[in-house]
N, C-alpha and C positions, 0 to 999 in steps of 0.2 A: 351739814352745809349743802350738800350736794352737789354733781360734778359741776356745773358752771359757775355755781358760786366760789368752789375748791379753785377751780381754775384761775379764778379772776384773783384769789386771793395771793394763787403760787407768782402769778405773772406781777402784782405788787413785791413781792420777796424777793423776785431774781432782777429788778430794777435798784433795788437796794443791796444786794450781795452782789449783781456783777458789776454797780459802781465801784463796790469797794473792792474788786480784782482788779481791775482795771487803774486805780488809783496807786495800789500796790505797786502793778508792773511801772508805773507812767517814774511815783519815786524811786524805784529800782532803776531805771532809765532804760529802759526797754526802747530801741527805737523804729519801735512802731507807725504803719500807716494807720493814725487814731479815726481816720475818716470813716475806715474801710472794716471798721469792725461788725463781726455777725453773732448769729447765735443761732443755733440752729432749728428753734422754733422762730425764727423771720419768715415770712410767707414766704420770699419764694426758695429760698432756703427747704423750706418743708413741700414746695411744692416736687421739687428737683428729689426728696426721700420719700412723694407717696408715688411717682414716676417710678423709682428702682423697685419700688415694691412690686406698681402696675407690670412692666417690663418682666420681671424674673419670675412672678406668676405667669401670663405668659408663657415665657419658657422651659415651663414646668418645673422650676428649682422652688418652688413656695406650696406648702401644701400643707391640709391642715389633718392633726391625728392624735388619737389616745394612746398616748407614750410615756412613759416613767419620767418627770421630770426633779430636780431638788426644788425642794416647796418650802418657801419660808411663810413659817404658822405665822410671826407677829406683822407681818405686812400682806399676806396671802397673795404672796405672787410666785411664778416657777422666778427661776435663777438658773444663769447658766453656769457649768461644771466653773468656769473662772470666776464668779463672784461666789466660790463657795470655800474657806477658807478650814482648813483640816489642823486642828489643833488636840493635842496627845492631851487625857482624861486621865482619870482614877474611877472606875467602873466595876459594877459585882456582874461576876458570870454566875449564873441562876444554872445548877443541874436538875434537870427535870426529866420526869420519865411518863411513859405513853406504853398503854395498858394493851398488849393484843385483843383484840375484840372475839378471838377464838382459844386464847388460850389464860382464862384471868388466872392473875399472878407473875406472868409473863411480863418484859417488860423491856423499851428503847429506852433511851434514855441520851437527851440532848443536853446542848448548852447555849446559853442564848445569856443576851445582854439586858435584853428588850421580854421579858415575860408580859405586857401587857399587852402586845400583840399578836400570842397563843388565840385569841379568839380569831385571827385572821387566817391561821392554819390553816392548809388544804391537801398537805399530805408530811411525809415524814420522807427524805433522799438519802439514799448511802450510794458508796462508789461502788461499781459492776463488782468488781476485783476483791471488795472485801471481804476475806471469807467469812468472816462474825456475822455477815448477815446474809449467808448465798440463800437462808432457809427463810429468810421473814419478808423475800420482794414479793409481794402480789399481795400480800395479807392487810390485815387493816388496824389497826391503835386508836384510842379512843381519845382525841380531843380532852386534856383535863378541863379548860375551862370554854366553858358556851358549849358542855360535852355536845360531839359528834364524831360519827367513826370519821377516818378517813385513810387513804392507801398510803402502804410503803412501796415508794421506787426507787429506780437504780439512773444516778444521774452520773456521768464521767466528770462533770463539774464539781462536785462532794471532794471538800478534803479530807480523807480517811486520817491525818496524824493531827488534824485539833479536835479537839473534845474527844467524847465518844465515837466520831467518824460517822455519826449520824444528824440530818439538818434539818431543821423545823423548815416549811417551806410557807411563804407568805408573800405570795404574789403582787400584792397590794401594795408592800411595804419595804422589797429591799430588790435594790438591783437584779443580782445575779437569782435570785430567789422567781424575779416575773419573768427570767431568760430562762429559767429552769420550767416552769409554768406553761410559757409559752410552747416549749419541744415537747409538754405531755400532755396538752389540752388540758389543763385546772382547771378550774373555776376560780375567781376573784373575789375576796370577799374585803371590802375596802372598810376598815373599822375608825377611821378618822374621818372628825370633818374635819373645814377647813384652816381652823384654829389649832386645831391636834388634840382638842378635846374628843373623846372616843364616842362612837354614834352608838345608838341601838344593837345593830350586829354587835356590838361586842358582848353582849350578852345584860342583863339587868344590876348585876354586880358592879357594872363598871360602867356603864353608859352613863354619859357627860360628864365623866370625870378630867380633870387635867389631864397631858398624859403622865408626867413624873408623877403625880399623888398614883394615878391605876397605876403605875408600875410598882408602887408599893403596896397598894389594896393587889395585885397580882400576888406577889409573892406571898401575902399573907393566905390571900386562899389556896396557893398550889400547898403551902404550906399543914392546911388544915384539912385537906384533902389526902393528905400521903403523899401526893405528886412529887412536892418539891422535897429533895434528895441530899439537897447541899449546897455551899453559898462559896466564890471566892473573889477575893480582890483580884481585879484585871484590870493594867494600864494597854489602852488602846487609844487608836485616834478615831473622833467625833466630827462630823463636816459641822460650820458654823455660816451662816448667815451672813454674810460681808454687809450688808443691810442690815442689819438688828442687831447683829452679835447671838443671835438664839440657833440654838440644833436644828439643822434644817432636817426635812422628813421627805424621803422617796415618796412619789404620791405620781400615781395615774389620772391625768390631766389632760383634757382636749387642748391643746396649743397646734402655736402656726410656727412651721418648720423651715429652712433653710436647706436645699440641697447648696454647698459650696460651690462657686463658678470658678473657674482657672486656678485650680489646684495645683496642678502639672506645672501650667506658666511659673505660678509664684512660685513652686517649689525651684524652677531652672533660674528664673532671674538672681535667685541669692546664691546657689550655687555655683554658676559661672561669674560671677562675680560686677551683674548689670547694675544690682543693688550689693552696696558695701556695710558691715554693720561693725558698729566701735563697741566696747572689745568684740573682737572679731570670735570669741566663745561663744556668743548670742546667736551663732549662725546656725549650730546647733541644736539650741534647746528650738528656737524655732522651725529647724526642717523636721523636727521627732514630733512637735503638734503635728506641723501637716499630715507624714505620714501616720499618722494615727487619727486625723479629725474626724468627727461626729459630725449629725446635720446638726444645725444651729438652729435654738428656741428660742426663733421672733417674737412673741408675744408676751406682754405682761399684765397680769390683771392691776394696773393702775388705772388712776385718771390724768396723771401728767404726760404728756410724750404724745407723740404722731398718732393719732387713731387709725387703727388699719383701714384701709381704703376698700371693706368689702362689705356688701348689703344684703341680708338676708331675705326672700320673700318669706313678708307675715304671713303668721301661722305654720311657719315648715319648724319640725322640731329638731333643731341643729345638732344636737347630740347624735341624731341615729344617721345621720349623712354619712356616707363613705367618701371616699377620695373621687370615686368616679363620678361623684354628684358635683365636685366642684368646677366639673368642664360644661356643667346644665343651664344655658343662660336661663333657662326657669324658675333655677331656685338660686341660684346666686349671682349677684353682679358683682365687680371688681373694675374701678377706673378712680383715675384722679379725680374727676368732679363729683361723681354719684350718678345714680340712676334717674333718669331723663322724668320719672313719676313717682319722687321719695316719699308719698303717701303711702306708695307699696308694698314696701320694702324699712326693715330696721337694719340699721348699721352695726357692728362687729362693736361691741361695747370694750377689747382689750387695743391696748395700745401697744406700739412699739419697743425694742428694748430698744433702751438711748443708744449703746455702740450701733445698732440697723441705722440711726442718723450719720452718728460721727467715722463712721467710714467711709463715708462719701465727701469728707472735710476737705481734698484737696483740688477735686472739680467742682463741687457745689458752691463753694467760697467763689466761683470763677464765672455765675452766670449761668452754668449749664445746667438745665440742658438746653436752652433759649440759646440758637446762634446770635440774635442781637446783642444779648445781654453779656454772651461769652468774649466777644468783642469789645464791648465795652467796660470789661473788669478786665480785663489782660489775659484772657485764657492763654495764648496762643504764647507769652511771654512770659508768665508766670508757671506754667506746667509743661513737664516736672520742677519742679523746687529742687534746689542745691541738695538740701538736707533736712533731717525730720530730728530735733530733739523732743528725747523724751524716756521715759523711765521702765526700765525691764518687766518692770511690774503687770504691764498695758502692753505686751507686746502679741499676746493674743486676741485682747478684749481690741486693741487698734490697729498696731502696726502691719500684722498680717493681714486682715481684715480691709486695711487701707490698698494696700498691694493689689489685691482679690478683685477690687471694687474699680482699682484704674483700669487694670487690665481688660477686664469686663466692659464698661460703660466709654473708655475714652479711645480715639482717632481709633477706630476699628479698621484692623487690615495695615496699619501701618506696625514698624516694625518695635520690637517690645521698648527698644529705650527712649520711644514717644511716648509709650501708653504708662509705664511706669509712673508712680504719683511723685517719687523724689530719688538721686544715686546715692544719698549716705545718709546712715541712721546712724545717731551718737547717744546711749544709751547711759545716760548720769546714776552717777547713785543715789542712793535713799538716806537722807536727812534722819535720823532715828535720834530718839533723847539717850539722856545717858546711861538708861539701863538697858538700850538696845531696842525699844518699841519705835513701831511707828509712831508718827506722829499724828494725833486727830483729836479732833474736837472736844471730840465723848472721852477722851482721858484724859483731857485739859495740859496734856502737856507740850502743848504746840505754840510759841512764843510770836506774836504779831510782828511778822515784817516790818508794817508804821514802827514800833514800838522801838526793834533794835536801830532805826535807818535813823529815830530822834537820839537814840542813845552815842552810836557808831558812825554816824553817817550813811548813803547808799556806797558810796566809793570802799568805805573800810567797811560794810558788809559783803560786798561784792569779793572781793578781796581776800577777806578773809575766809568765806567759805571757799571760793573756786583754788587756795593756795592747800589746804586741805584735804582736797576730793580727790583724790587717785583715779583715775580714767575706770569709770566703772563697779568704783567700789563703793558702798556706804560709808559712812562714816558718823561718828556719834556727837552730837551739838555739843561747843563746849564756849560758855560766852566769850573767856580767854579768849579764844582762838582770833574771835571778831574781834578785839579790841587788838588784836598786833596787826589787823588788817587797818586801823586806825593808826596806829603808830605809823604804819607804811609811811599811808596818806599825809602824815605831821612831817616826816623826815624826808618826802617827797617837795611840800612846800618849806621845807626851813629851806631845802639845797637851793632852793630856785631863789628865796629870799637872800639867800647869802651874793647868790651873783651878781642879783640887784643891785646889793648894798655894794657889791666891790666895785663898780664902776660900770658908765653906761652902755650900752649895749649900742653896736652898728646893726647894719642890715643884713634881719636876720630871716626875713621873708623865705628862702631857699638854702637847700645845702650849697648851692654852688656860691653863693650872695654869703656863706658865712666862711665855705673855706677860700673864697681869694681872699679873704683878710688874716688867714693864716701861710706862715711862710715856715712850709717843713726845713730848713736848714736850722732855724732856729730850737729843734724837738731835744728833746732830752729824753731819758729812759723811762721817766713814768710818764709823757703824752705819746712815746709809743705802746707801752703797754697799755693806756685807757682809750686809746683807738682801735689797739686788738682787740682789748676786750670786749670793748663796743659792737664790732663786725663779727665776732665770735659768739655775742649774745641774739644777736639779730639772726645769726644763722641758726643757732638753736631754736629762738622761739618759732622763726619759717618751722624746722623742720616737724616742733610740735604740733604746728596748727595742720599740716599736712596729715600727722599723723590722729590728729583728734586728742592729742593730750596736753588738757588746756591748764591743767594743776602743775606738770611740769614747767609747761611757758612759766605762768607765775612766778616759780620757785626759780627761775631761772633768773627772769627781771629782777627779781628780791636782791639773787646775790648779787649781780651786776651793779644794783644802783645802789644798794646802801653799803656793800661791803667794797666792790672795786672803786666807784666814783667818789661817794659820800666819804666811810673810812681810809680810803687812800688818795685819790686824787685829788679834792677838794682840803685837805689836810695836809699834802706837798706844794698846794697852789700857795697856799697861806704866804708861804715865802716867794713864792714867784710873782706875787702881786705888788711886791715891796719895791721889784727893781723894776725900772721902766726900758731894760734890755728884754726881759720874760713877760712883762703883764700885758702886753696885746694879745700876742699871741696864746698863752694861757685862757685869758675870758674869752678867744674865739673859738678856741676846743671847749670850754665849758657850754657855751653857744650852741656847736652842734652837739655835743654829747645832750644835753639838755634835749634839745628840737627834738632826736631820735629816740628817745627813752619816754617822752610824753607820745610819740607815737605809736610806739609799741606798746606801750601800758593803757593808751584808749579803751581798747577792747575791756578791761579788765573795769580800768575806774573810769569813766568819762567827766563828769563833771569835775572835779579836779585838774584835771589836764585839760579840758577846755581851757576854766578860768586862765593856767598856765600858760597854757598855748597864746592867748590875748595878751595877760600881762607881761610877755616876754618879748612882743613885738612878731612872732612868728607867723601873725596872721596880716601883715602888712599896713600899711595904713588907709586900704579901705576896710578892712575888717573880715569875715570867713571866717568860716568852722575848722578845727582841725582835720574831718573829713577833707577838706580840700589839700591840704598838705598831704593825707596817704598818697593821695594820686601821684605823690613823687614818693614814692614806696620806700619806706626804711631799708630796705636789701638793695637800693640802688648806689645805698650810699657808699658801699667797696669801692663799686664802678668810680664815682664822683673822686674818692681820695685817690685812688689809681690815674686815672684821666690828669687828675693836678700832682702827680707825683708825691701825696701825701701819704702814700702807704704807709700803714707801720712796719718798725725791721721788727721782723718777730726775734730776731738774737734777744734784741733790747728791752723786748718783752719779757722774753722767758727770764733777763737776768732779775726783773723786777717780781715776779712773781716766785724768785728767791728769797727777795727782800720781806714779801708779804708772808710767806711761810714763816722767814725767822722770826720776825716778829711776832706773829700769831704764837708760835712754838714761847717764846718769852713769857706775852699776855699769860699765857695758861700756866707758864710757872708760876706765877705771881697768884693765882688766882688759886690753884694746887694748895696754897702756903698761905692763903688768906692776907694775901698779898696787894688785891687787884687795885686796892684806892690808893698805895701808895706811889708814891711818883720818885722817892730817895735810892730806889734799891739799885744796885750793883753788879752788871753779871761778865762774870770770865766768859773767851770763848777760845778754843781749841781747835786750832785749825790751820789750812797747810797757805803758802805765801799766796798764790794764786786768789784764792777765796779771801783772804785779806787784803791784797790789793781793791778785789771788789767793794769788799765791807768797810776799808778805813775812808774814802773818802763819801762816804753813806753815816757816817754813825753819830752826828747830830740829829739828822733825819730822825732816824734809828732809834735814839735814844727816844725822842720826843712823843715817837707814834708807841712805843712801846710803853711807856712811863716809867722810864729806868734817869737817873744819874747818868750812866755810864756805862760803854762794852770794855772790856780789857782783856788783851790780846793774853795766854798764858800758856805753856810751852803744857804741863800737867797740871790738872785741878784733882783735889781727892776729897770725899765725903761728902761733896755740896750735891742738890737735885742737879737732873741731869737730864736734857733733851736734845737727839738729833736732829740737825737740821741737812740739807743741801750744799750750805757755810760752812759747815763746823759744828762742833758740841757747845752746847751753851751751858753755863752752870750758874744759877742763882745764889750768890753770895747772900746768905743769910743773917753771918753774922754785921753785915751793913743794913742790916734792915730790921732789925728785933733786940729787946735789951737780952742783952746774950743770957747774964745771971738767970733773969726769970723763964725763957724757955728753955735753959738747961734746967731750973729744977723743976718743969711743968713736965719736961720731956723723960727724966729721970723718974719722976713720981709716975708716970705711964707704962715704962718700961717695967717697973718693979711690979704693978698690976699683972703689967701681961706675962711677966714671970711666973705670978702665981696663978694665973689661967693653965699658965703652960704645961704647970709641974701637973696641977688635976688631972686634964685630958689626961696626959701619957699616962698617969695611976690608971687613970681608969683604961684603957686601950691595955693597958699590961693586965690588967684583974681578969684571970681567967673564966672566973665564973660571968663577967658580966659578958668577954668575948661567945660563948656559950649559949647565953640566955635570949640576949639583942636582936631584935630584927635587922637583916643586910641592910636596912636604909638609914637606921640609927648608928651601924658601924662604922656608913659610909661618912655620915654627915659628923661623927666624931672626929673621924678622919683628917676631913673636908675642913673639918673647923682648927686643926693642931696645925693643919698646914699654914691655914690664915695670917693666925698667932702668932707662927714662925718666923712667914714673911715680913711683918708689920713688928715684931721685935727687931728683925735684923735692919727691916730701915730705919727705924726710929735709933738703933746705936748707931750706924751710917751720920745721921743729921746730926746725933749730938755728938760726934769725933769731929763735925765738919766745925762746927763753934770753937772748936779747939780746946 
């Protein structure tokens, strides 16, 4: 195609995929300035990223050099050490040996993974200290393949306890191997091209082979040669290409480098605490990069991305420049526009790496470096940003990098909590499928946003993932999950529909406009406990958003609104609605409780609680967004019930969240006993005059929410299930609830089973030969299991003495 027609063709493709991100967020309800959206190939966008380029050359932090970089063969570009992803292999160690050149017979002998890069060899390194070889440094060994002598020496970097303690050294091709090269003067012999197919140098055997085929044509010749020695299975890890997925390859490459700017700053702003990071563990792995960062490899040999801004004079051969040649306005130019006579000069054919753009994302989005422009996009109001969401994953490839880039380029001289790009970073977890992978394209197992937002809704996807996500942690896609974030959403609009139905609504415009139509003399025990509850939820969800734990909030709304409002409150209204002593005042607590639970649950669903917020009258009858109602902040609303002496008595509370335990304790017997649908059953309780003053005049209530007949008061109960509560002991009378004959002989015919379960184990625990023979976990578990037996016979005689 070539590069401007490649171009034209990528810039049709990113009009069509970032419609459809942008479409995504918009249904997700992202709410976005849609105006204001950029990309960071927009002119001036990229002109503000060939500026930082111009500037930091300049400065002397950009410089260009034949450096070891990770080269991925199927795209042929360097990759920095973070797009290079290290995943554990099953590998043959190759033992080979290398012949003294003064003493034939004689013989090193290595271990290597890689035998097809023996032609790159350029000496043979053991440790000072080893004494196996105080007698073989200075001497020479003979190259088995592309034979050539070449030196044993003595490198303190050699691990003397893997392999033979002896190291193939191939300067070309492995890290620590060009570091070792480098401290003894080698020579290079680079036996790859660009693809990883093996050049010439490697000798006529293997030149342009794949490189996995030559690593098998390798071993077959060390093999026919004598060389090869011995072969074994070795699990190790292999860097992988985040780009391709393929083995990336050490490879000596001219690229353009990055000395790091404000190292020191960004390492102080997150330690003192100018920048805050959620979970606050992230604080860590990110000051262990800085104190360990390398210069960073700007360039990429693509055609997509920023093309560096630097001109070579035609005919100079760029290869043999040195660094000092890059200060020569002779032979090279470097500016945003170009060279004032571009007949004379060729441009730098590699491009940017995309993070050299997207760290400049928090002032460049803002105009700069253009004072007009920076004004006119909000710099001055917009930076720093509150906060930066985003994923652990990118916290080198951006977050640091973002840091780096404010502090450098923004209000220079002013003091750091100006120049910062944002104060808190909230770092989500990673969405993985169900067998723990990420999620991406190339493994098809990454489910369309559109897809579940038609199945679920946005509100119950929202929902459902953020009620899941633990502050920080991944968590593994489960569709379930999404569909009770739908259920929320259904039991959110039945509550609001119910109120509807029960009678019209006054004015509900403000908390203050709902509570003068409520008259606290008139409260009873359960509108004090669903007003506590209420203030007791709002203070937890404040305290999560404060704290960045936004899966908490959720989990918190959850319980509040369907277990306090919906199952209890909305369930004791029922009756409250009937008299016209309690039903004002009841639909005016449901009113505000309502108002405040659509405002706190915004953040989470919004379009739901919009719709709500409308059809409930809360937006008045000129109309407004429920944004306009946060302005009267849901934590204001303590204040408001205090102010109007509507507090709740928390006594009154606490005695209700008595009532809610009993009952809950009930449901679950019932449920225990496959129980839960029936509504006949009967339960004793046990308990002292106090606690039944409370409960007797509760126990139509009682019965109702529980799905019981009846409580009855009983001085002793024996053999029936049995749970405590707060109340008293509760006991599910069974024989009111099951035809007695048939679970005595279901429970008879069980017990006789587990009889003869019972009598086998102990044979066997008593047989001495098998005590003897068994492994301690087979003992334990026989054990483990007679105990079970034991337990589950003695209750099951228990239930059937309680039948009588």
């Amino acid at each position: 195609m070539g590069r401007e027609a490649f171009i034209e063709r990528v810039w049709e493709w990113k009009a069509e995929s970032g419609g459809a991100i942008l479409r995504q967020l918009k249904r997700l309800g992202a709410s976005c300035d849609w105006d204001r959206t950029q990309f960071t190939m927009d002119p001036a966008y990229s002109r503000a990223v060939l500026t930082v380029f111009v500037e930091l050359f300049r400065r002397g932090r950009i410089y260009r050099g034949k450096r070891m970089v990770n080269w991925c063969p199927a795209s042929q570009t360097a990759l920095s050490d973070e797009e290079v992803i290290m995943k554990p292999v099953n590998s043959v160690l190759y033992k080979v040996r290398y012949e003294l050149v003064d003493s034939p017979g004689q013989f090193i002998q290595v271990a290597t993974t890689r035998p097809e890069t023996i032609p790159g060899d350029v000496a043979i390194a053991v440790h000072p200290d080893d004494p196996r070889y105080s007698g073989l440094v200075g001497r020479r060994v003979w190259r088995p393949l592309n034979r050539a002598e070449i030196p044993v020496i003595a490198d303190a970097a050699v691990d003397p306890k893997f392999g033979s303690g002896a190291l193939k050294i191939t300067p070309a091709h492995d890290r620590v191997d060009n570091e070792i090269g480098l401290r003894h003067a080698l020579p290079v012999i680079d036996i790859l091209n660009a693809d990883a197919t093996l050049n010439e140098l490697a000798g006529p055997e293997l030149a342009g082979m794949e490189r996995f085929a030559a690593r098998k044509r390798a071993a077959e010749l060390l093999g026919s040669s004598g060389a090869l020695v011995g072969e074994e299975a070795y699990a190790n890890n292999v860097g992988y290409s985040e780009r391709s997925d393929v083995p990336i390859e050490p490879r000596l490459t001219w690229q353009w480098w990055l000395r790091y700017p404000r190292v020191d700053e960004a390492r102080s702003v997150v330690r003192e605490g100018v920048i805050r990071f959620h979970p606050e563990r992230w604080a860590k792995v990110y000051l262990h990069w800085l104190d360990n960062i390398q210069d960073w490899c700007i360039s990429r040999q693509l055609w997509w991305g920023h093309r560096i801004p630097v001109w070579y004079r035609k005919g100079l051969d760029r290869d043999r420049m040195g660094e000092a040649d890059l200060g020569d306005p002779a032979k090279i130019h470097v500016s945003v526009d170009g060279p004032p006579d571009p007949e004379n000069w060729v441009q730098e054919e590699d491009v940017l790496d995309t993070w050299a753009s997207s760290w400049l994302w928090p002032f460049a989005t803002l105009g700069w470096p253009d004072p007009a422009e920076m004004k006119r996009d909000g710099f001055d109001a917009f930076y720093p940003t509150s906060t930066l969401v985003t994923g652990p994953d990118i916290i080198f490839f951006w977050v640091a990098r973002m840091i780096m880039a404010g502090l450098e380029f923004t209000r220079p001289g002013e003091p750091v909590e100006r120049r910062v790009p944002f104060r808190d970073v909230f770092f989500t977890g990673i969405i993985r499928d169900a067998q723990g992978r990420k999620m991406s394209k190339s493994l098809g197992n990454s489910p369309d946003p559109l897809d579940l937002i038609d199945a679920y809704g946005a509100d119950g996807l929202r929902f459902g993932i953020i009620s899941i996500a633990p502050q920080g942690q991944d968590i593994r896609f489960q569709e379930d999950r999404i569909e009770g974030g739908k259920n929320f959403c259904n039991k959110l609009w039945n509550a609001c529909r119910f109120r509807q139905m029960s009678g019209p609504a006054g004015d509900n415009t403000s908390p203050r406009s709902i509570l003068a139509r409520i008259d606290p003399a008139r409260f009873d025990a359960d509108d004090h406990a669903i007003l506590e509850r209420l203030l007791s939820a709002t203070r937890e969800v404040d305290r999560c958003f404060a704290e960045f734990e936004f899966s908490a909030a959720a989990q918190a709304l959850y319980g509040f609104f369907w277990n306090d409002f919906c199952d209890w409150y909305v369930e004791v209204s029922k009756s409250k609605l009937q008299s016209e002593d309690t039903r004002a005042n009841c639909l005016a607590i449901q009113d505000l409780v309502l108002r405040q639970a659509l405002l706190l649950l915004h953040p989470f669903i919004p379009f739901i609680t919009e719709e709500l917020w409308s059809q409930l009258g809360y937006c008045g009858k000129e109309g407004g967004f429920i944004v306009d109602g946060v302005l009267e902040d849901a934590s204001r609303c303590a204040l408001a019930l205090g102010t109007l002496g509507a507090r709740p008595d928390p006594v009154q509370a606490a005695s209700v969240e008595k009532m809610k335990a009993f009952v809950s304790r009930a449901r679950a017997l019932k449920a225990e006993h496959n129980l839960a649908g029936r509504r006949d059953v009967t339960f004793f309780v046990t308990t002292d005059d106090a606690a039944w003053a409370a409960l007797e005049p509760n126990l139509t209530k009682l019965s109702r929410m529980a799905g019981a007949s009846e409580f009855l008061r009983r001085e002793k109960v024996e053999g029936a299930p049995a749970s405590v509560t707060a109340l008293g002991t509760l006991y599910l009378d069974l024989a009111s609830a099951v035809d007695v004959g048939a679970e005595r002989a279901r429970m008879s015919k069980e017990i006789a089973a587990l009889d003869g379960h019972i009598a086998a184990t102990e044979a066997r625990l008593a047989n001495r030969a098998f005590l003897d023979k068994a492994p301690p976990a087979v003992l334990e578990g026989a054990r483990r299991q007679l105990s079970e037996q034991q337990a589950k016979r003695a209750e099951l005689g228990r239930l059937l003495k309680s039948l009588g």
